[in-house]
N, C-alpha and C positions, 0 to 999 in steps of 0.2 A: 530512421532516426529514433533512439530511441530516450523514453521520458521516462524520471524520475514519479514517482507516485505521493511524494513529500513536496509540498508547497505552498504560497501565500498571494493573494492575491486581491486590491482593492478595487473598488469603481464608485464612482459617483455621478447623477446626471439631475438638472433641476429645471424646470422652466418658471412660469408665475405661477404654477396651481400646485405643484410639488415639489419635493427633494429629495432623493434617494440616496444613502450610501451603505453598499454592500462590500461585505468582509469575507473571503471562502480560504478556508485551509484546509489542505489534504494528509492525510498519513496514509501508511498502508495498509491495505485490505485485500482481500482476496477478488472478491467484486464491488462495483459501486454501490456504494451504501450514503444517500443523502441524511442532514441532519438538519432540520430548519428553524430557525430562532428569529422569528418577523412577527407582527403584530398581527392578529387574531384575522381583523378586516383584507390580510393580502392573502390569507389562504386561498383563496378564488384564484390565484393565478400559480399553485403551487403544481398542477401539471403543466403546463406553460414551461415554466422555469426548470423540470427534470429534465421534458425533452431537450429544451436549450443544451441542459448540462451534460446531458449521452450524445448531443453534437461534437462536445470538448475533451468529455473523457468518457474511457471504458472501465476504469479499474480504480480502486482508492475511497477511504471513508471522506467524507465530505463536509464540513463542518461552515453553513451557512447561516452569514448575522447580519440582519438588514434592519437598516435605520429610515423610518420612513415617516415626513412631513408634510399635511395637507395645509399647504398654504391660504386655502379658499376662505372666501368668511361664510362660514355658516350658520344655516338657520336654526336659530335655537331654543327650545321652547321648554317655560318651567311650567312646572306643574307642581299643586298643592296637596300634600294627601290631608285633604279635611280631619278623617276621623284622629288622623294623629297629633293636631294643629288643636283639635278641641279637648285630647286629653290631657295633652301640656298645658292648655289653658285652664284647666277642671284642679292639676294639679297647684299649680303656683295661686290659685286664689285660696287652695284649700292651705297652703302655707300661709297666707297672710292673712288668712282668718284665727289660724293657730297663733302665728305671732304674734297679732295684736295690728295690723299692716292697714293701711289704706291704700286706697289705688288697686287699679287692677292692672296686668301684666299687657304690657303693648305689643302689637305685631310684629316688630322688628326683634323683642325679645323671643318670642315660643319661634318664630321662623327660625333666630339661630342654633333652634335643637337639633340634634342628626334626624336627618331622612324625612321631615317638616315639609323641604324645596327639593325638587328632583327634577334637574337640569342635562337634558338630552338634545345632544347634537346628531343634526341629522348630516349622514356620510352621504348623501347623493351622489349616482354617478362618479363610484370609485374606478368604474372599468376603463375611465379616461385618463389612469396613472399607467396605465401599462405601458405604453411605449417609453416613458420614463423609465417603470423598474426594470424594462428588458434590456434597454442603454446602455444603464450603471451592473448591469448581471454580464453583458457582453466584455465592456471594459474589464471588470474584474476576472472575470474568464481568461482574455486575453493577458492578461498580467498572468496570471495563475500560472497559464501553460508553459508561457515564457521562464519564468523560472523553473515548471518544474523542466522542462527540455533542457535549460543550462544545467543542472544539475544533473540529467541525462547525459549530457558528452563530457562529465567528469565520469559516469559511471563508467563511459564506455572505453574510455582511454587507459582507465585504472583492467578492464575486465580483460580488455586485448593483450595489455601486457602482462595479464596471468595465462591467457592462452601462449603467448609464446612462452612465459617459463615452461607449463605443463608439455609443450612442443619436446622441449631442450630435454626436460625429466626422460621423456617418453623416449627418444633418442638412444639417451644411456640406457634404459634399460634393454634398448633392442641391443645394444655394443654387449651386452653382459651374458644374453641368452648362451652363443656360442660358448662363452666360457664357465657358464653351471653343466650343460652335458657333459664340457672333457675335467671339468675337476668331481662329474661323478662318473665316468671311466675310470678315471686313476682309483677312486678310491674303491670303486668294486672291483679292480686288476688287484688292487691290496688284499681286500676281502678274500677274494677268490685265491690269493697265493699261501694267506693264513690256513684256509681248510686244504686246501691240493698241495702243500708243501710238498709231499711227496710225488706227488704225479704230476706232469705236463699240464698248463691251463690248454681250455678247451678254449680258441682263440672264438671260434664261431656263436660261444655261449655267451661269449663275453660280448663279440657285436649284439647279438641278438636282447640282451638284458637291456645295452646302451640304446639301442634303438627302440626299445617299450618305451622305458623313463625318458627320453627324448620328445616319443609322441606323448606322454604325461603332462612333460614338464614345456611343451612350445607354448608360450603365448605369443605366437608372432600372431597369429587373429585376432588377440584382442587386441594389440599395439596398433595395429593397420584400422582396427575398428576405432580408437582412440584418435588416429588423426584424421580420418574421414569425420568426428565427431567436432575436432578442433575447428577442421574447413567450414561444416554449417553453421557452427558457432559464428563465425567471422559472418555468413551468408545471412544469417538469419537476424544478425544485428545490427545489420544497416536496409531492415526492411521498414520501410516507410507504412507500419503499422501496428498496434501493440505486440511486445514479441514476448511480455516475461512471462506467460506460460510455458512457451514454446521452450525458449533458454532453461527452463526451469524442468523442464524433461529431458531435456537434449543432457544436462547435467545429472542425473538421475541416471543416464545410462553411463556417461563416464564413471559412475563411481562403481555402477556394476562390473565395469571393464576391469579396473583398477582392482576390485576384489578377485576378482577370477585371476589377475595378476600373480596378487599375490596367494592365491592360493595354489599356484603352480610356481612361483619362482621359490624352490628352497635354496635362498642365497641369501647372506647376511648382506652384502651388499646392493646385491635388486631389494630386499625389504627394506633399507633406508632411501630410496628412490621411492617406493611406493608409502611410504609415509609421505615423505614430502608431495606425491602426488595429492593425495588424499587430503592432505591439510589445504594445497592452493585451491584443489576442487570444491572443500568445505567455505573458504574464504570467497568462493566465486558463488557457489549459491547462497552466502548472506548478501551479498549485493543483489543476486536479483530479486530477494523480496522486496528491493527498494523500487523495481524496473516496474511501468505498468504493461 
């Protein structure tokens, strides 16, 4: 079965001490490439969560966004930076000495200057979110693949039915081969009757010429190679494992086929066959950069 490499996928899981909710999207890539967007404090579990992710996928950029709540109450502790507390105090008397001012500046005033109170929470024992973030990562995975696999058996029903066009293509041109050797008989029996006007053709030169450009011009090997190529195609994509590299070679050689094609069929009409070949071949391997 084979999956899309484009997809969406949320989770969420909370008990009393946390809440998690994880965001993953995928495009294409050539290999898995993670992207992680979580709060400083979860890195601690950012190998954790790759392995998880080479459990679900092989292939695709991977763009993760997690929202993450520590419900606990925590222990909090301020602390005063004196020397800064007494410079704000040094400054504001020295204003009301300048102004003319009585009184002097109260605590509640220099505390509200920046960086005066420096207020730190302490994280204890975050390693006890994990079973939480792995919950809401599993969810979201599972969501993830689900789509991207629906989106896979649209790839695959659209790819099969260019394999049978390509079938159909490849067909005619086999119908056509027989008639480029004898429409180039006729035309070197012409040739040959333009120079020998005069003398008897040589019937035996004339097989022999039809029979070179015959072995020139067969590509019955590649045609036979083209549908042994169509049958692993079919094989190869209903393997219950990642296959778009595989498809993605296996493609690679049809087009090589296709060229050799047409580089021995001189027929104007086997070359609009091999056009069309080449265009559904091109249309089939933009789909599989979508396959992982």
């Amino acid at each position: 079965m084979i999956k899309s490499m484009t997809g969406f996928g949320a989770g969420d899981c909370e008990n009393q001490d946390f809440k998690v909710h994880v965001e993953l999207k995928t495009v294409n890539q050539r290999y898995l490439e993670t992207n992680y967007h979580m709060p400083y404090s979860l890195n601690m579990f950012e190998s954790q969560l790759t392995k998880k992710i080479k459990s679900y996928l092989s292939r695709g950029k991977l763009d993760i966004n997690v929202r993450f709540q520590d419900l606990r109450d925590k222990a909090v502790t301020v602390s005063v930076d004196r020397g800064l507390a007494a410079a704000y105090g040094r400054a504001l008397m020295e204003i009301n000495e300048q102004l003319g001012l009585t009184g002097k500046p109260s605590a509640a005033q220099i505390a509200a200057y920046p960086d005066v109170l420096k207020i730190t929470e302490e994280n204890a024992k975050l390693a006890e979110a994990e079973p939480v973030l792995m919950a809401a990562f599993d969810e979201a995975l599972g969501n993830l693949v689900a789509m991207r696999t629906a989106e896979g058996e649209n790839i695959r029903a659209d790819l099969l039915a260019r394999i049978d066009v390509l079938e159909d293509y490849t067909a005619e041109l086999e119908k056509l081969a027989p008639e480029i050797v004898d429409s180039y008989r006729q035309r070197l029996e012409k040739l040959l009757e333009e120079y020998l006007s005069k003398e008897s053709i040589d019937e035996s030169r004339i097989i022999q010429e039809t029979a070179l450009f015959t072995d020139k011009v067969n590509y019955t090997e590649e045609t036979v190679r083209l549908h042994s190529h169509f049958d692993q195609f079919r094989s190869i994509i209903d393997m219950d494992e990642p296959v778009g590299r595989k498809l993605d070679f296996l493609v690679q050689e049809m087009n090589r086929e296709i060229n050799t094609v047409a580089s021995k069929a001189n027929s104007a009409g086997a070359a609009r066959f091999v056009v069309d070949v080449k265009s559904e071949i091109e249309k089939i391997r933009e789909q599989i950069q979508n396959i992982e």
